[in-house]
SESE-60756 format. One line per 4 residues: their letters; for each residue z, y, x of C-alpha. Coordinates in nm, 3 decimals, decimal comma, m for minus. Layout:
N
A) Z Y X; ...
END
This chain:
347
XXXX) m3,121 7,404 m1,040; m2,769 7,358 m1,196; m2,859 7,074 m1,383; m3,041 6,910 m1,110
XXXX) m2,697 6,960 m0,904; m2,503 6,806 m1,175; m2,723 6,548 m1,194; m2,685 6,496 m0,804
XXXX) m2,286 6,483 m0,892; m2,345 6,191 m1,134; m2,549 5,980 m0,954; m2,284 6,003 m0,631
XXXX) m1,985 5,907 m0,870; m2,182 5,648 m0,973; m2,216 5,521 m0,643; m1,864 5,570 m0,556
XXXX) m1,757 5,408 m0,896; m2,006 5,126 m0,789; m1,919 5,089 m0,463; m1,515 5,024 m0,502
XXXX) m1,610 4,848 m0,805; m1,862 4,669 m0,548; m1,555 4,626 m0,278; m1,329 4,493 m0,520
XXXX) m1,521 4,243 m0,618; m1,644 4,136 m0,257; m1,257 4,157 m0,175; m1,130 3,938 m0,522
XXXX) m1,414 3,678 m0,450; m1,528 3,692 m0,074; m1,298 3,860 0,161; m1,059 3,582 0,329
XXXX) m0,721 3,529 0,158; m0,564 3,273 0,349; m0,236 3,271 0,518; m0,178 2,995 0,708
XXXX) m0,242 2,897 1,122; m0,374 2,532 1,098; m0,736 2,517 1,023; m0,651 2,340 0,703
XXXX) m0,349 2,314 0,414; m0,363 2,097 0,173; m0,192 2,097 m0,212; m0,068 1,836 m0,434
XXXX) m0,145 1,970 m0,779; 0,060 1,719 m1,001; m0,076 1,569 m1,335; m0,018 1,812 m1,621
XXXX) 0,022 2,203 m1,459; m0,017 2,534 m1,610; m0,181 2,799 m1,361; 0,167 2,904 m1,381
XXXX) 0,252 2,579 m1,115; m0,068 2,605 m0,963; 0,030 2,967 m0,828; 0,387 2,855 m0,715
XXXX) 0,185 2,629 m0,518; m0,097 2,867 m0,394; 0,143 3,160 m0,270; 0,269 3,078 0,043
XXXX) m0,100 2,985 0,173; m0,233 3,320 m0,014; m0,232 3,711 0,138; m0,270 3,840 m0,215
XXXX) m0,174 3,620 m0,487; m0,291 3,901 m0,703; m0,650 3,855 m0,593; m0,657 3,475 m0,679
XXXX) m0,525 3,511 m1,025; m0,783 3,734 m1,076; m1,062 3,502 m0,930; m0,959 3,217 m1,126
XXXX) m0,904 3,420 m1,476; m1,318 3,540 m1,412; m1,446 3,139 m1,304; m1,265 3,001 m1,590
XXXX) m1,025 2,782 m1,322; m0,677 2,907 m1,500; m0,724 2,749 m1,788; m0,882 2,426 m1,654
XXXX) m0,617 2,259 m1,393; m0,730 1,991 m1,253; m0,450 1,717 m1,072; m0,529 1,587 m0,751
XXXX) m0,494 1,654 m0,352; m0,747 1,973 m0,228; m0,824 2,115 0,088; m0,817 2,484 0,165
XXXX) m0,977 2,585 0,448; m0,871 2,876 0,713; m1,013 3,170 0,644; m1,185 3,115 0,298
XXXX) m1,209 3,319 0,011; m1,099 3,324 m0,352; m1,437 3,224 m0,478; m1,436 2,907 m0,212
XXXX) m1,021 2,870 m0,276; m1,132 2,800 m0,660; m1,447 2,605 m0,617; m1,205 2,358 m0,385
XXXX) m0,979 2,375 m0,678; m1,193 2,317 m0,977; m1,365 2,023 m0,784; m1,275 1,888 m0,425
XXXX) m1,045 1,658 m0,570; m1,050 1,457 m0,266; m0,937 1,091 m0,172; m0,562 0,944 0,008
XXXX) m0,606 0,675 0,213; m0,337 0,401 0,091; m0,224 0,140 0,321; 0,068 m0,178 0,254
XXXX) 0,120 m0,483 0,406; 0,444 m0,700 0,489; 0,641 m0,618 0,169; 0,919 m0,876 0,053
XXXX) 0,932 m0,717 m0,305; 0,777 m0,535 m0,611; 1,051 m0,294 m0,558; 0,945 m0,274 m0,190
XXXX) 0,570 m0,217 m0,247; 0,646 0,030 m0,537; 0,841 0,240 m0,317; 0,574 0,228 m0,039
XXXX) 0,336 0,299 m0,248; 0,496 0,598 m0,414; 0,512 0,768 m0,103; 0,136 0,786 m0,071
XXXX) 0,021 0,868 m0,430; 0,139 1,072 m0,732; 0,302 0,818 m0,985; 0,706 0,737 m0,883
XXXX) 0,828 0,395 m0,766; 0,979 0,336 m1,105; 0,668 0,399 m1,298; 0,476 0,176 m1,029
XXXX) 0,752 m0,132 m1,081; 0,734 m0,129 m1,442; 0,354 m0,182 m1,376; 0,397 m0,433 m1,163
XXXX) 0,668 m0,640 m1,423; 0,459 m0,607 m1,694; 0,460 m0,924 m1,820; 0,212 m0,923 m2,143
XXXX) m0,032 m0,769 m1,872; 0,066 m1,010 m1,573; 0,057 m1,305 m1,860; m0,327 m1,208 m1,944
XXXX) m0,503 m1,207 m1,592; m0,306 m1,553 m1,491; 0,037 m1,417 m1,302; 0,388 m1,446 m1,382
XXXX) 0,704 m1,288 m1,255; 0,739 m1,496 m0,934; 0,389 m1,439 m0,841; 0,314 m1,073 m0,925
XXXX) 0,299 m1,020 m0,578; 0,025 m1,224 m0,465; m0,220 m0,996 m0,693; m0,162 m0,718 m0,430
XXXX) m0,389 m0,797 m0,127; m0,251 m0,591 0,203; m0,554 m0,359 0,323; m0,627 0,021 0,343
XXXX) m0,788 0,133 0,017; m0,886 0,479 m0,097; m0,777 0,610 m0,417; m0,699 0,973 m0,533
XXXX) m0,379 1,113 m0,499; m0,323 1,204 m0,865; m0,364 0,795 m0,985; m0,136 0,691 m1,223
XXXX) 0,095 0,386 m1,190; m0,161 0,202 m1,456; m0,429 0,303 m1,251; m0,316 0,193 m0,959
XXXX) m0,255 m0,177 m1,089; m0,540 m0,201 m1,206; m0,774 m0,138 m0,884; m0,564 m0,362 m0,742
XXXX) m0,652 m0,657 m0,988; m1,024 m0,554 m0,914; m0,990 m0,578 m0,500; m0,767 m0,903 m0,558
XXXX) m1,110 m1,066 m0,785; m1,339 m0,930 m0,475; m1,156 m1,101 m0,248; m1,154 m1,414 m0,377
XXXX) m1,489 m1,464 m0,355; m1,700 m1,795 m0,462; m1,646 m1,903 m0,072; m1,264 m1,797 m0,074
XXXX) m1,211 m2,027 m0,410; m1,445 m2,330 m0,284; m1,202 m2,360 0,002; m0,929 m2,308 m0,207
XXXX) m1,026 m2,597 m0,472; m1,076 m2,816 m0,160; m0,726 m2,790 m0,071; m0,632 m2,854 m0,442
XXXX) m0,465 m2,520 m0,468; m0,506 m2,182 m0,682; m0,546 m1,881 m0,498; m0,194 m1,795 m0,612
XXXX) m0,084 m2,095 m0,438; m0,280 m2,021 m0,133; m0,097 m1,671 m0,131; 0,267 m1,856 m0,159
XXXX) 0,162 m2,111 0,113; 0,001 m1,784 0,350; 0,342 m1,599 0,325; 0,532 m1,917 0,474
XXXX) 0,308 m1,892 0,732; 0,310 m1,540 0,822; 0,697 m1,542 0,807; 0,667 m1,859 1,036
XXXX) 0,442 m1,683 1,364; 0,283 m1,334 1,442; 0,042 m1,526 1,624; m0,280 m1,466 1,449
XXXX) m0,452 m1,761 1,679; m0,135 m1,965 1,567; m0,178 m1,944 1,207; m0,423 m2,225 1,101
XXXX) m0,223 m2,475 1,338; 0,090 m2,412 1,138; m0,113 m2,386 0,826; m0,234 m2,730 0,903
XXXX) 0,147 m2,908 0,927; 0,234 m2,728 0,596; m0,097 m2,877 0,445; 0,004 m3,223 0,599
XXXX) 0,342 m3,204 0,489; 0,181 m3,137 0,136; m0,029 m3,464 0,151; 0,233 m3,673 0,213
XXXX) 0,452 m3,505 m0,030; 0,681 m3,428 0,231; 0,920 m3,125 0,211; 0,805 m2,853 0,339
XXXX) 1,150 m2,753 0,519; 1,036 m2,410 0,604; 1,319 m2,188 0,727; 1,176 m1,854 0,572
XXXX) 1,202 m1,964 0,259; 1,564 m2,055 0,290; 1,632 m1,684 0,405; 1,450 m1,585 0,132
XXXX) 1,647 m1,795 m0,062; 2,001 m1,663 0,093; 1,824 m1,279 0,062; 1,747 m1,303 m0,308
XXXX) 2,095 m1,523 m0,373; 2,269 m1,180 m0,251; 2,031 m0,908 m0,357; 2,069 m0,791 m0,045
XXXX) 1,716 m0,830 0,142; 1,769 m0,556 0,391; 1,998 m0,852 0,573; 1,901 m0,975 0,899
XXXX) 1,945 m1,358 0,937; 1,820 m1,480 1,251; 1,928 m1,809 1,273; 1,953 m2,046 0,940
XXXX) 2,242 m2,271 0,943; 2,296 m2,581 0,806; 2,539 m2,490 0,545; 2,229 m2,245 0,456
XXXX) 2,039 m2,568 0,336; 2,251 m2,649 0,076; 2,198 m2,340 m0,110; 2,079 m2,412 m0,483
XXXX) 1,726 m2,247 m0,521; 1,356 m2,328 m0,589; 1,268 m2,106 m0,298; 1,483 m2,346 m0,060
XXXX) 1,221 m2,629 0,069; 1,447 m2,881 0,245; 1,640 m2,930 m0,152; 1,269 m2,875 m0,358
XXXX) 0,940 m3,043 m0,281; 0,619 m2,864 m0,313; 0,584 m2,517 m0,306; 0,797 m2,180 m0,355
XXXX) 0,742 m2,042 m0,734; 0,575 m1,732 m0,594; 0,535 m1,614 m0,210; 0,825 m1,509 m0,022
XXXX) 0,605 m1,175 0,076; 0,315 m0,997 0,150; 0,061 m1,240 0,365; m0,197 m1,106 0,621
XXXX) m0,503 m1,161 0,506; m0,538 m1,335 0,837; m0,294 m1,549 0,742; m0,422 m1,627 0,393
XXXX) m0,719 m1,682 0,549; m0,563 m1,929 0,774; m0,457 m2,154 0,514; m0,829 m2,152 0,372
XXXX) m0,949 m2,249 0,758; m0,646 m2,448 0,855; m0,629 m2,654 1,181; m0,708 m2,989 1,077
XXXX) m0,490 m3,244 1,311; m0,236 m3,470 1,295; 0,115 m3,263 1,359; 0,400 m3,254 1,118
XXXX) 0,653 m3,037 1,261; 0,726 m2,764 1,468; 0,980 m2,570 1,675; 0,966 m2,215 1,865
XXXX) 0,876 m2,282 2,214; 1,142 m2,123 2,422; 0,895 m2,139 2,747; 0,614 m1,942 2,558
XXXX) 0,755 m1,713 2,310; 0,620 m1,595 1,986; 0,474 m1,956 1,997; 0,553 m2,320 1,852
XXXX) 0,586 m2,676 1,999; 0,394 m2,902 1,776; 0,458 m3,257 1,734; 0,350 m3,557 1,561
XXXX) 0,664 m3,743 1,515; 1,012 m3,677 1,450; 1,160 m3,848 1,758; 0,884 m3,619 1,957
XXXX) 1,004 m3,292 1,746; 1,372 m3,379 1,803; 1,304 m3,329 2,189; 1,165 m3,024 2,157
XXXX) 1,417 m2,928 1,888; 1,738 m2,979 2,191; 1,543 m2,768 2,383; 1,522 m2,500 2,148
XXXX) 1,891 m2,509 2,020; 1,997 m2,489 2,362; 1,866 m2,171 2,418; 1,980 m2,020 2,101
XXXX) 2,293 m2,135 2,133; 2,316 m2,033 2,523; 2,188 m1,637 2,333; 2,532 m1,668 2,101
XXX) 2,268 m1,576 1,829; 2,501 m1,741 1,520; 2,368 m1,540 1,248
END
């Protein structure tokens, strides 16, 4: 009887013993240990953290810290960080917070369009992934690596084709180059370069010709008319007198292209520069920015006709007045500088 009672003793501390050790494992693994409102947080683990970081990170979304640390000591997690952006859901665990960890690396959605500059694009783009805008412009400058897939300085920009693109968060600088070298060969597909080679240009040229034309009307319809006088102008080996590259010109003369310059005077043409088309023939060295791809695609489906110039139409703005000769584009040209001039806009 007494050892049958002792017996009894041992098997219910056993169960106790089993059933907190039981509970603390359900509560280190299962029981939620979140502590944030929103259904989701998410955290940028950079490239090269300890757990150390990774905790720093993890405690303001955590209950118990404590609990965590021990989750990820038993999966193996603290001495396997991982970079990247990762999810962590309302309400989950330590065994789910870890699993996200260890593998839910998941993918930023990076968009650009419309920039002037490396330096501009770098800084865009370093607000969206890991690697900082300095890393990202020496990427961009690199000239051994622009030299070996057909750039150069002055057209380093045309290798970056303006879309949405998905990439993780922890890409390097490198990385991010070169996916961008890969989408640039997709897009210029064997029906993007036929048209191209019909025009007699490179797609780098197409890219410097598209910018003019972006910079010249917002009017996506408009684009392959204006693309069409540019062309003509080319044929004839007439200048291309294109007033955005002249404030391109004036912007990269100062340094300054955060200036505004609304109206290009005609003091503005004498400036000394191979981006200035009414002193140089042919085109720019490089584009003066970031094209649509709507406008390099106008270029590659220009308007075929017989115009050579153009003006902003004052009775239908955001568009142009087209003409085929200069005593034609000289009317419409009064009518224009009457109206700026009756706006005061000088600069």
């Amino acid at each position: 009887m007494y050892i049958k009672k002792i017996l009894l003793i041992i098997v219910a501390a056993g169960l106790v013993v089993g059933g907190a050790f039981s509970y603390m494992v359900y509560k280190a693994f299962f029981l939620p240990n979140t502590n944030f409102n929103n259904e989701v947080a998410y955290v940028h683990i950079p490239s090269n953290s300890d757990f150390e970081a990774v905790k720093d990170l993890m405690e303001p979304l955590l209950k118990d810290i404590g609990t965590f640390e021990s989750a990820a000591d038993r999966k193996g997690y603290s001495s396997n960080i991982k970079a990247g952006k990762y999810v962590i859901k309302k309400g989950m665990g330590n065994n789910d917070i870890v699993n996200s960890l260890r593998s839910g690396n998941i993918p930023v959605k990076v968009a650009f369009n419309n920039q002037e500059t490396l330096e501009d694009l770098a800084g865009r783009i370093s607000l969206q992934i890991e690697a900082d805008s300095l890393e990202l412009l020496s990427a961009f400058k690199d000239s051994a690596y622009l030299e070996s897939n057909g750039f150069e300085r002055n057209t380093a920009l045309s290798m970056y084709i303006p879309n949405s693109y998905e990439f993780f968060w922890n890409t390097s600088a490198k990385g991010f180059r070169e996916r961008m070298n890969k989408e640039f060969k997709r897009f210029w597909n064997d029906q993007r370069l036929a048209k191209a080679k019909a025009l007699g240009l490179t797609p780098a040229e197409v890219i410097t010709l598209a910018a003019i034309v972006h910079k010249e009307t917002a009017k996506v319809d408009e684009r392959p008319r204006v693309a069409g006088v540019y062309l003509n102008r080319l044929k004839k080996r007439m200048p291309l007198q294109a007033d955005p590259t002249v404030i391109y010109a004036l912007k990269l003369h100062t340094g300054n292209f955060d200036t505004v310059i609304k109206r290009v005077l005609y003091k503005d043409l004498e400036l000394d520069s191979p981006y200035n088309t009414y002193k140089y023939g042919g085109l720019p060295p490089g584009p003066i920015a970031m094209p649509d791809i709507s406008a390099i695609d106008a270029v590659l489906n220009r308007e075929q006709h017989d115009y050579y110039y153009f003006v902003a139409n004052v009775e239908n703005f955001g568009y142009h007045k087209f003409a085929k000769t200069l005593r034609q584009h000289n009317r419409n040209k009064e009518q224009y500088v009457r109206w700026i001039n009756s706006k005061k806009i000088n600069r």
